[in-house]
C-alpha positions in Angstrom: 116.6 69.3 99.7 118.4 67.5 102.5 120.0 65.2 100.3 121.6 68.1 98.5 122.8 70.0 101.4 124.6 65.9 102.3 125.6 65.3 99.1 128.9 66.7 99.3 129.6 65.0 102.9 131.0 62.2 104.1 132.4 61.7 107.5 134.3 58.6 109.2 133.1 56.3 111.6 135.0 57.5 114.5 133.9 60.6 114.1 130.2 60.4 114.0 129.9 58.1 116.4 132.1 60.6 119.2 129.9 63.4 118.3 126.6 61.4 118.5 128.3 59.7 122.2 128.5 63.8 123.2 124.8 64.8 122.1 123.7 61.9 123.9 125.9 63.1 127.0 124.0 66.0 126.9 120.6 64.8 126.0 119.9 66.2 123.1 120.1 63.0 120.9 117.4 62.4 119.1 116.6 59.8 116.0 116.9 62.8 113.6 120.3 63.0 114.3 120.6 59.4 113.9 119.1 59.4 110.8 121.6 62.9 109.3 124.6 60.8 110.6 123.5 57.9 108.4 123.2 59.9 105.6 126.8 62.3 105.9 127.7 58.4 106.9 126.6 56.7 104.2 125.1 54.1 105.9 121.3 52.7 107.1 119.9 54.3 110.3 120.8 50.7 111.7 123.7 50.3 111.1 124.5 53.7 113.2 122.4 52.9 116.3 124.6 49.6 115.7 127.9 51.8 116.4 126.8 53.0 119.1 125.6 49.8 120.8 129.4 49.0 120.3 130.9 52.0 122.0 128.1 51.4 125.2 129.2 47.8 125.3 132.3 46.9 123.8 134.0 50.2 124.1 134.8 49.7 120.6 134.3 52.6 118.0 136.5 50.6 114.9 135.2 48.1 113.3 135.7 44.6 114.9 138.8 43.1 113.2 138.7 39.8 111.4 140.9 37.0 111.8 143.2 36.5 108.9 143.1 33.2 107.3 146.8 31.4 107.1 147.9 28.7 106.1 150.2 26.1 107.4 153.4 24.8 106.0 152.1 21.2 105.9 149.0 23.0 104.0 151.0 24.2 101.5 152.9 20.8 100.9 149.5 19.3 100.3 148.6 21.6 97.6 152.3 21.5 96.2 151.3 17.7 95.8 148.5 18.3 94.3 150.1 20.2 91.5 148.4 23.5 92.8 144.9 22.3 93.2 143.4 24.0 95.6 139.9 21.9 95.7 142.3 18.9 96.6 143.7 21.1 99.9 140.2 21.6 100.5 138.9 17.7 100.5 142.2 17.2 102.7 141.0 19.4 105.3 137.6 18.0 105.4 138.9 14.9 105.5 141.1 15.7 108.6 138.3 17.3 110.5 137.8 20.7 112.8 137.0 23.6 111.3 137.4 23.8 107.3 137.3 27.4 105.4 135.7 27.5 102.3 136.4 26.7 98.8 136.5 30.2 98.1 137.8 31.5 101.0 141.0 28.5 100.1 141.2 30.2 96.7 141.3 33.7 97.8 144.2 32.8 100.7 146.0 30.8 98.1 146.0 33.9 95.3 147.1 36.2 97.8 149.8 34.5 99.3 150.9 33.8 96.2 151.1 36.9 95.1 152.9 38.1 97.9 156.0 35.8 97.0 155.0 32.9 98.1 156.4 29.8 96.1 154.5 26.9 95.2 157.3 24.0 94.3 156.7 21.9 91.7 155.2 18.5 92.7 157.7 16.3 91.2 160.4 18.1 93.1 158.6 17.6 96.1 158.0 14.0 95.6 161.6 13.6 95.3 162.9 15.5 98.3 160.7 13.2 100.3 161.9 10.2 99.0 165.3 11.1 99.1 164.8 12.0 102.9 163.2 9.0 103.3 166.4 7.3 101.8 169.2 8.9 103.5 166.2 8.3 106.9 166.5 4.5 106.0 170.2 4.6 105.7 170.8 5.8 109.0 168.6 3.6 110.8 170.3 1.0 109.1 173.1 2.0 110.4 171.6 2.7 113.7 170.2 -0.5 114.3 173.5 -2.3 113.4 175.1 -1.3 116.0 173.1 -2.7 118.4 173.6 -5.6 117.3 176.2 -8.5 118.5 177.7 -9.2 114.6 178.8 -5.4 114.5 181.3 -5.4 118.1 182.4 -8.3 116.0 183.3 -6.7 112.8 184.7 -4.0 114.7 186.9 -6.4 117.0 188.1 -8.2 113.5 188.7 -4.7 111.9 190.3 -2.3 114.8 190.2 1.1 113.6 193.5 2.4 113.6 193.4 6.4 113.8 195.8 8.5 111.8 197.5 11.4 113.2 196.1 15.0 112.6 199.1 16.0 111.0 199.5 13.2 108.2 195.7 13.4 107.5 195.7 17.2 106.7 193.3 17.5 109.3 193.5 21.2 111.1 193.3 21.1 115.1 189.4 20.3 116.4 188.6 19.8 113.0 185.8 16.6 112.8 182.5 16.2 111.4 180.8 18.4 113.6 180.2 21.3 111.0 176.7 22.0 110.1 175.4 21.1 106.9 177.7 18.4 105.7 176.5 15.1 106.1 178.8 12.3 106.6 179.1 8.7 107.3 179.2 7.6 111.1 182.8 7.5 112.0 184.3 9.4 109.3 185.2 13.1 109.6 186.0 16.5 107.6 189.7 16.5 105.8 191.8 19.4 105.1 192.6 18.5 101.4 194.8 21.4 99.6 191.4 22.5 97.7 189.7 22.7 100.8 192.6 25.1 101.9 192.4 27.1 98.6 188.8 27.4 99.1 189.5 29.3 103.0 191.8 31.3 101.2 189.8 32.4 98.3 186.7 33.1 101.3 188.9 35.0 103.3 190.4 37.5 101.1 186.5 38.3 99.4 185.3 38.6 103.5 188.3 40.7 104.0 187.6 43.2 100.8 183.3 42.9 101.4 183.3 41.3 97.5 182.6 38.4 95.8 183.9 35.0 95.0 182.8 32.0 92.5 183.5 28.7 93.7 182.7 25.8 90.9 183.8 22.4 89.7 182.5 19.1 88.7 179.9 17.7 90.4 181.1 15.9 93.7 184.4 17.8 94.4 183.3 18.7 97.7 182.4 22.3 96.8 180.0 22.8 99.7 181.4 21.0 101.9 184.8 22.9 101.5 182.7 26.4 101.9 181.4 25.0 104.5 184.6 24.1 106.4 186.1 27.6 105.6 182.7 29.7 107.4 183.1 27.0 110.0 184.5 29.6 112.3 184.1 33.2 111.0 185.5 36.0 112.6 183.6 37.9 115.3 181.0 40.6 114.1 180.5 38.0 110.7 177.5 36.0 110.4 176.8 33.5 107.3 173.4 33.3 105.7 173.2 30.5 103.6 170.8 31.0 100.7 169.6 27.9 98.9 168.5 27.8 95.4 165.4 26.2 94.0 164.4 24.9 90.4 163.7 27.1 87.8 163.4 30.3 90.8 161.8 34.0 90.3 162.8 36.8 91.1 159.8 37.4 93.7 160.8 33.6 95.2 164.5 34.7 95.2 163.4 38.1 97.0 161.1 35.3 99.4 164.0 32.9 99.8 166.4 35.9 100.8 164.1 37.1 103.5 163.4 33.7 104.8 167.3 33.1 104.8 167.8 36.0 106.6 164.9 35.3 109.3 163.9 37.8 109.3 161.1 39.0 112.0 157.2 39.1 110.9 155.5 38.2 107.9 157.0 38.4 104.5 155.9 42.0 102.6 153.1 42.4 100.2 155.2 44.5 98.6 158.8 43.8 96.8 159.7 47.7 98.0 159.0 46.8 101.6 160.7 43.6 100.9 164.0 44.7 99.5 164.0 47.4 102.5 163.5 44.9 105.0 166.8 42.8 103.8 168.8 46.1 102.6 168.2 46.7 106.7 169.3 43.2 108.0 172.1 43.2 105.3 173.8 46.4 107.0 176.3 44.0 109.3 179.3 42.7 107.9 177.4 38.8 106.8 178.4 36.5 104.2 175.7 35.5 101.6 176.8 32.0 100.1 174.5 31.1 97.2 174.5 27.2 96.9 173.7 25.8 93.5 174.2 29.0 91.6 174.4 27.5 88.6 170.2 27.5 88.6 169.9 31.2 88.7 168.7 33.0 85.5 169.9 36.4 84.8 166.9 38.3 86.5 168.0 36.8 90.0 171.5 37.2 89.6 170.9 40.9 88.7 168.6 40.9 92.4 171.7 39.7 93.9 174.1 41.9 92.1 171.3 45.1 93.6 171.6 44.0 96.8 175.6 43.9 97.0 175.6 47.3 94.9 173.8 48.6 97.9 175.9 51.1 99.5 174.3 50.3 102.7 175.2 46.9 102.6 177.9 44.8 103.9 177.6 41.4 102.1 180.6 39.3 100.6 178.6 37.0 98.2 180.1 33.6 97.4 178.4 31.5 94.7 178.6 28.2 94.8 177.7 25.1 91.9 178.6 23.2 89.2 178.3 25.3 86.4 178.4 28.6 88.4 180.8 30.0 86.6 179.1 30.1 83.0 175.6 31.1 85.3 178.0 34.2 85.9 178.8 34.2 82.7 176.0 35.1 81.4 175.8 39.0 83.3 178.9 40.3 82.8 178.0 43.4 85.0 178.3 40.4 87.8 181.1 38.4 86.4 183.2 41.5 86.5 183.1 42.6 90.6 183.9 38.6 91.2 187.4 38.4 93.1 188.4 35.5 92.9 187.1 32.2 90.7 188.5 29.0 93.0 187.9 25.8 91.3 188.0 22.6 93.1 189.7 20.1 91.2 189.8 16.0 91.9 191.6 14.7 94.4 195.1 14.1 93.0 195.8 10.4 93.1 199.2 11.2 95.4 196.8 12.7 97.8 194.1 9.9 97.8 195.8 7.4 100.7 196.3 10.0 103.2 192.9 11.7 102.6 191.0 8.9 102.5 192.0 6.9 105.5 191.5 10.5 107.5 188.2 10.5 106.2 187.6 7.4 107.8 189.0 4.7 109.8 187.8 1.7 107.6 189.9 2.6 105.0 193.3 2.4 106.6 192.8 -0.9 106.9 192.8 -1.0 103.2 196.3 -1.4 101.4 197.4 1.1 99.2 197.6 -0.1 95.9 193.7 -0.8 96.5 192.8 2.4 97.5 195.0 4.2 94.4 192.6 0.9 92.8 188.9 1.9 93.3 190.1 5.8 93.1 191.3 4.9 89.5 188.2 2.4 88.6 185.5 4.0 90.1 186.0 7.7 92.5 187.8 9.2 90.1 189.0 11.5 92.7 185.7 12.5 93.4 185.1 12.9 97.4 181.2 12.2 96.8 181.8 8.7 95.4 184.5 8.2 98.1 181.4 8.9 100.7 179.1 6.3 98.7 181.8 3.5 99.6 182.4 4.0 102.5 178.6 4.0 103.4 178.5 0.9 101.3 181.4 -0.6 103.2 180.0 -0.1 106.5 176.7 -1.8 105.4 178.3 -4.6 103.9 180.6 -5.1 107.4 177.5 -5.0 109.2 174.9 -7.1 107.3 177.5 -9.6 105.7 178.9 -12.3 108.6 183.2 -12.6 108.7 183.1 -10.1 105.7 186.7 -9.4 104.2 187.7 -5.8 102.8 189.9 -7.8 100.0 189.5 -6.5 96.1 186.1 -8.9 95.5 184.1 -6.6 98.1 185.2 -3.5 96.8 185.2 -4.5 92.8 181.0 -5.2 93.6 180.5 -2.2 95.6 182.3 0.2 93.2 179.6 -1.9 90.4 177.1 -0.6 92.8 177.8 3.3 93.2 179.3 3.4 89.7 176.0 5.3 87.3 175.5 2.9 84.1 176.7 3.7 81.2 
């Protein structure tokens, strides 16, 4: 009979424990009221005298809260290694001793994480990143190390550089390579090409109407590097957020990338609701939102991106940035159609190539013309990129190579070296 007169009830913890706490104030608990409360409770009798063991000791009428398993980023860039094998994580930790979860518990952090947004990247795009870092690492301590050494003062004494004004070079006033992002070789520094100049243009008519812009050309050109150089200094109340793209991306890893780009505070949402609200919020001051490598976004993302400057809340001029960006765009018209402006970046003209180039950097004015017009004709092709490469090269060769000569032999084998096979 008691059980039917319970059957219908079912009361928190908090709230049989506080009335149990003020029959026991009063001394009138007994075990039969321990023993009703586990039943409306739906718990053992032990478990009961249990709660109230915590509230006489701990204070504590909740349940005691567990510590959520994370995982760090070198973690994850174990299992992205691993091609997503979790058991593989889980010999790694053993292997690197302290505490190790469980197989299972690995799997169940893994799934949800994962299903929050996060990204596993694939392993062979990991490889390479690393190797490349380690490259461009090795390069610069190359570099480095050269010149503390006594054959480099004596390169430099045979080759003086000789500096060329501002105003020839196209350079703008306290313009150098001190802009983030753009990696250059030591010495050289940013020029003010006329694409470069198109590009600022392009930029700051989309920032002045909030819209959108499309900045493409061939590999090379110096696209980010020009978009770079025209957000170098943004006007006040404007910040840049600089999104990058991965391979083959989601639509949930776009929505993680966004948020990550943003940095936003706390962990990133379970949900894609609370997601989208969180950036939608952060996205409410005037920012630009340049989207390098474009070119990689299927239409799913690009329609994301296209929500978020729809927004009416939102204050986002959205430059997109690749090779190939513009037939990404291309493929959502809806998109294609609210884009301002579409700035190409074109080669370097071949008139332009002796100023630029010995602004870029003081080995090359050392260099007589007809050469430089030369190796931009054989090899750069008016492409700023390769121009980097050679002058890298250069500076290698002048370091390593004892009473070397910058004469046509030199530059014929490093243009063989930076030239791809065809």
């Amino acid at each position: 009979m008691w059980g039917e007169v319970t059957a219908g009830l079912m009361v928190s913890r908090p709230v049989l424990v506080a009335r149990l706490l003020e029959l026991e104030a009063a001394g009138a608990l007994t075990t039969a009221h321990v023993r009703a409360g586990a039943q409306v409770g739906g718990v053992n009798v032990r478990t009961v005298w249990r709660w109230l063991d915590a509230v006489r000791t701990e204070g504590r009428v909740e349940r005691r809260p567990r510590a959520r398993l994370e995982l760090s980023d070198q973690a994850w860039e174990v299992l992205a290694q691993a091609g997503g094998n979790v058991s593989v994580l889980h010999r790694h930790l053993k292997d690197a001793g302290g505490e190790v979860p469980s197989l299972a518990s690995l799997y169940r952090v893994v799934r949800r994480d994962l299903e929050a947004g996060r990204v596993l990247p694939d392993r062979v795009v990991v490889r390479r990143e690393r190797e490349e870092q380690r490259t461009r690492q090795a390069l610069a301590d190359l570099a480095l190390a050269g010149t503390r050494e006594g054959g480099v003062k004596k390169a430099a004494a045979c080759r003086p550089p000789h500096p060329v004004p501002a105003a020839s070079a196209g350079l703008s006033a306290g313009e150098g390579g001190a802009v983030a992002g753009v990696a250059l070789p030591a010495g050289a520094q940013l020029v003010r090409t006329s694409s470069v100049r198109a590009v600022a243009e392009a930029v700051g008519q989309a920032m002045a109407t909030e819209g959108a812009v499309c900045v493409f050309g061939a590999p090379g050109r110096g696209k980010t590097a020009a978009v770079r150089m025209a957000l170098h200094e943004v006007p006040p109340g404007w910040r840049v957020t600089w999104v990058p793209v991965r391979v083959r991306p989601s639509v949930s890893g776009m929505r993680r990338t966004v948020f990550d780009a943003l940095a936003l505070p706390g962990r990133f949402p379970h949900t894609s609701a609370l997601a989208d609200a969180a950036v939608a919020g952060a996205l409410r001051e005037a920012r630009v939102l340049v989207v390098d490598e474009a070119q990689r976004l299927p239409v799913p993302c690009l329609e994301y991106l296209q929500s978020l400057w729809d927004d009416p809340g939102t204050r986002i001029t959205l430059v997109l940035c690749g090779s190939g960006s513009e037939r990404a765009l291309a493929r959502l018209p809806q998109l294609a159609s609210r884009v301002g402006a579409w700035q190409e970046v074109p080669r370097l003209a071949a008139a332009e190539v002796p100023a630029v180039v010995t602004g870029f950097h003081p080995l090359w004015s050392t260099v007589p013309a007809p050469d430089l017009a030369w190796i931009d004709q054989s090899c750069a092709h008016g492409t700023f990129r390769m121009w980097a490469a050679l002058t890298a090269h250069l500076q290698n060769a002048l370091l390593t190579t004892a009473d070397a000569a910058v004469d046509r032999a030199l530059l014929r084998r490093l243009s063989r070296r930076v030239a791809p096979p065809l």
